[in-house]
N, C-alpha and C positions, 0 to 999 in steps of 0.2 A: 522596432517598427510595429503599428498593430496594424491588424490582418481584419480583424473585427472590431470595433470597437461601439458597444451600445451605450447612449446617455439619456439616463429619467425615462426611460420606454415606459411608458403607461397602456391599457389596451383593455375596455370593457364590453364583453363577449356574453349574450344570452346562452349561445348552443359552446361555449370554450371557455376553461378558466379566464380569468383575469391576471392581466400583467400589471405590478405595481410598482411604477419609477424604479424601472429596473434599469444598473449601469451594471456595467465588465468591460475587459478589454482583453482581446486575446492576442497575444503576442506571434509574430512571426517562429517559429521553429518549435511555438507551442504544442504537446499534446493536451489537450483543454478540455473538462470534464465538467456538464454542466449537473450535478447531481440533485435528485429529489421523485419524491414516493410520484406513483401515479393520478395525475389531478394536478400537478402544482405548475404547471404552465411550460415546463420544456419544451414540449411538440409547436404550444404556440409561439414559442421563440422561433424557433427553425423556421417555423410559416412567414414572420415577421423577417428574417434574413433573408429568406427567396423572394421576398415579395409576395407570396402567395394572400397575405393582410397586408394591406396594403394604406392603410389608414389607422394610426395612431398616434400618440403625442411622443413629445420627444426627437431623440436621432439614431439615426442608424448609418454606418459607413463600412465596405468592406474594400480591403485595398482603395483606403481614400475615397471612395464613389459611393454614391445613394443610390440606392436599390430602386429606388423609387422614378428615378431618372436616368438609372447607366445599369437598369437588371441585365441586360443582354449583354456587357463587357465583362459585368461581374459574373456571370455563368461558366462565360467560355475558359474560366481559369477554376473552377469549381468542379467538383464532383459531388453528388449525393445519393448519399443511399436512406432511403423512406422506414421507418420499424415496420409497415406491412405491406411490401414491394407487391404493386396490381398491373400485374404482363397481362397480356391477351391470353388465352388458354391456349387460342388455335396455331399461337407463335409457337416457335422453337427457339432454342435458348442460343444457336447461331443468327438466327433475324433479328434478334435485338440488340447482340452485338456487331453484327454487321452495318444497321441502324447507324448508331452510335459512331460508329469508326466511319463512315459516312460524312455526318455531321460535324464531328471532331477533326476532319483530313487527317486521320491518323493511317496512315499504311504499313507498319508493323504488326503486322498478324500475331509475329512470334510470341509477343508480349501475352496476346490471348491466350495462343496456346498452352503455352507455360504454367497461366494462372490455371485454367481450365485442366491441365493436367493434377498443378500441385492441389488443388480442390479435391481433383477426382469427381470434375463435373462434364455430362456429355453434352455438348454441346447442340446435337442432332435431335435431342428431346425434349420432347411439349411439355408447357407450361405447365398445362393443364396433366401434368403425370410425375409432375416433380413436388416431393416434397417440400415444406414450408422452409425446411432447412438449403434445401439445394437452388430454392425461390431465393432465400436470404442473401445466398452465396452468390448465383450471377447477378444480382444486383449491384454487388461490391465488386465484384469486376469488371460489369460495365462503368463503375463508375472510376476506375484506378485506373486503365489499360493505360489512359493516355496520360497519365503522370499530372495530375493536376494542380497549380500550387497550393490549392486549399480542398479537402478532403470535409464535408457536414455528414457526420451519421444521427441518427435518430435510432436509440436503441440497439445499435450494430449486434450484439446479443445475443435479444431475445428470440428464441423460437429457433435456436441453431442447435446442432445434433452438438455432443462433447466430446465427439472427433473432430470436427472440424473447431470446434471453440479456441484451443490451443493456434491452432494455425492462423484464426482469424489474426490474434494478437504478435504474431509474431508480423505479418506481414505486415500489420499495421507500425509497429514499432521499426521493421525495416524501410519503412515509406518516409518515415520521418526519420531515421538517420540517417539514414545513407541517399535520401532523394530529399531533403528536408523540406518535405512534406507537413503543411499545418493541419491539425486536427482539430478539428472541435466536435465532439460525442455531448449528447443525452445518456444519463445510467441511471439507477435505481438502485446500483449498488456501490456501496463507499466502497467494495472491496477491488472495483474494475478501477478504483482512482488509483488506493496502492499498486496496484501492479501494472499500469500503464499511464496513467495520466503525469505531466510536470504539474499543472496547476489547475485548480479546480474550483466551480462557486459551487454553491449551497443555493439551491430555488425551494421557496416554500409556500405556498398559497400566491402564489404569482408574485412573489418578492425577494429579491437576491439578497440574500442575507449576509454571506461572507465572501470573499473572491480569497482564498490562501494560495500556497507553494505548497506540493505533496509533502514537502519534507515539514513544514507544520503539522500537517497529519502524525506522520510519522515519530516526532518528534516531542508529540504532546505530553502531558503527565496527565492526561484521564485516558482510563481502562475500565472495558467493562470487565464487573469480578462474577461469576457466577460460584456457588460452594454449595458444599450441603456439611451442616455443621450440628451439632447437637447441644442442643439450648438453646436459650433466648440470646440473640445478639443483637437486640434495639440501643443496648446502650453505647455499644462501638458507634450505630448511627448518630447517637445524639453529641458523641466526644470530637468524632469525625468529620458532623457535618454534612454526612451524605444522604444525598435526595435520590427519588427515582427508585422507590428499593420494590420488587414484586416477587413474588411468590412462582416456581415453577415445579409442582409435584414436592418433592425431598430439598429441591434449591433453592436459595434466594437469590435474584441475581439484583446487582446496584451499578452505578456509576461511581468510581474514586476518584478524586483528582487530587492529588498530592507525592508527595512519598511514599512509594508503597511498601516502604520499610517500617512504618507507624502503622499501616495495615496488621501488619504480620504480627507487629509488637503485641497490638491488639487481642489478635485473633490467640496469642500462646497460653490463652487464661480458658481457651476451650477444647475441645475436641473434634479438631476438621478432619473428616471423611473424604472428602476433595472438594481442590479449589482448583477453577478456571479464570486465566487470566488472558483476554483477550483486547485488540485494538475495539475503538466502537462502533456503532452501525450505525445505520442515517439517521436512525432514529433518533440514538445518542447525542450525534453531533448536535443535530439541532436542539433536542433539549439545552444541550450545552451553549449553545451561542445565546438563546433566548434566557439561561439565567445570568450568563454574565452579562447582558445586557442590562435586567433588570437590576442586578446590581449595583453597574455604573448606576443608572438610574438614582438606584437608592444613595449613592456616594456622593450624586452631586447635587441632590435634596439635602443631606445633610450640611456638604459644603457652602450651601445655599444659606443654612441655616444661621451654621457658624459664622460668616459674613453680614446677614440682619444683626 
């Protein structure tokens, strides 16, 4: 069943990136990662799911309804937490959950408490005296207490202390299995995809590029190599075929994508000092999708050709 599902979202914004025929679908019991750098349209998605934009081309549907027409059905099974959560100062962090539990007819306190314990957040203090990180945090519990069936962060993240970051993820991942809770997160980091997301796109200049399963991440055969090697090694690049290659002080780091057994073969005609081999970063991916694109591209110009 999908929970989200957006079709051809278009969306042209003087003061907000641009959305460009943007589709995904986010699956019922998904945790779902919508990844990409700062600028490339996330935030404006989220705005285009709340309705907060409200005019664009395209569709948009959450639990079957248009935001556009059933926003206030679609809420009341929602939770959200904002990347820069704006309380009153002069509130306290029990008045906005109180608010909340109010408005939601939720009369289980306990649930608060709990969270508010396992946080290590006081509840009795002002906005205006809590940090950015403990701001971040009763955000996510006013948005969780009542169990929602779909869960929207924006940046869940950034600007959290790395005591609490661990916890955040844990609860998160207990929300969806054991309350099968749907997430849909904004990140900036491929690394928040490996270790919590099921399935993930790729947003690039307001353009969803790829929708995968983590386990294609995972699963790939490109790795970035970082080494520091002594001598010239441009002609491994030119036998190998690897692009993307730069310069870091003593290192060169590249993208591989093959065997990394012909790597190595390569590399025993030098003298490596160290090599790092790691998964790749946003940055990579996207290189990566945009040359096997243009590859296709190239293949079926040619194809084209061979058939004139």
């Amino acid at each position: 069943m999908a929970v989200i599902e957006l079709k051809s979202v278009s969306k042209n914004s003087k003061n907000r990136p641009d959305i460009v025929d943007a589709s995904f679908v986010v699956k019922q019991g998904d945790i779902f990662g919508l990844v990409g750098s700062n600028g490339s349209g996330k935030s404006t998605i989220i705005d285009i799911l709340l309705n907060y934009i409200p005019t664009y081309s395209g569709s948009v549907s959450i639990f079957d309804k248009n935001p556009k027409k059933e926003g206030t059905k679609i809420k009341e099974k929602c939770g959200y937490v904002p990347a820069d959560p704006d309380f009153l100062l002069s509130m306290r962090g029990c008045d906005i959950l109180d608010i909340t539990a109010k408005v939601r007819k939720c009369k289980d306190f306990d649930k608060i408490i709990k969270l508010c314990n396992y946080f290590g957040i006081q509840q009795d203090k002002y906005i205006g005296a809590m940090t950015i990180s403990e701001c971040k945090i009763l955000s996510l519990i006013n948005a969780v207490f009542f169990e929602p069936d779909l869960l929207i962060l924006d940046e869940p993240f950034l600007g959290l202390d790395d005591s609490k970051l661990d916890k955040v993820k844990d609860l998160l991942q207990y929300l969806n299995n054991k309350k099968n809770m749907t997430i849909f997160m904004t990140t900036d980091n491929i690394d928040d995809v490996n270790k919590l997301c099921t399935r993930f796109a790729i947003i690039h200049r307001g353009s969803v590029l790829e929708v995968q399963e983590k386990e294609q991440l995972l699963t790939s055969d490109v790795r970035r190599i970082s080494a520091k090697v002594c001598g010239n090694i441009s002609p491994i690049f030119k036998l190998l075929n690897i692009k993307n290659v730069t310069m870091e002080g003593e290192y060169v780091n590249f993208l591989f994508k093959g065997n990394i057994n012909e790597l190595f073969t390569a590399l025993n005609y030098y003298k490596v000092e160290d090599i790092q081999i790691s998964l790749p970063n946003l940055s990579d991916v996207i290189c990566q999708i945009y040359d096997e694109k243009e590859k296709n591209n190239e293949n079926k110009i040619d194809d084209e050709k061979v058939n004139v």
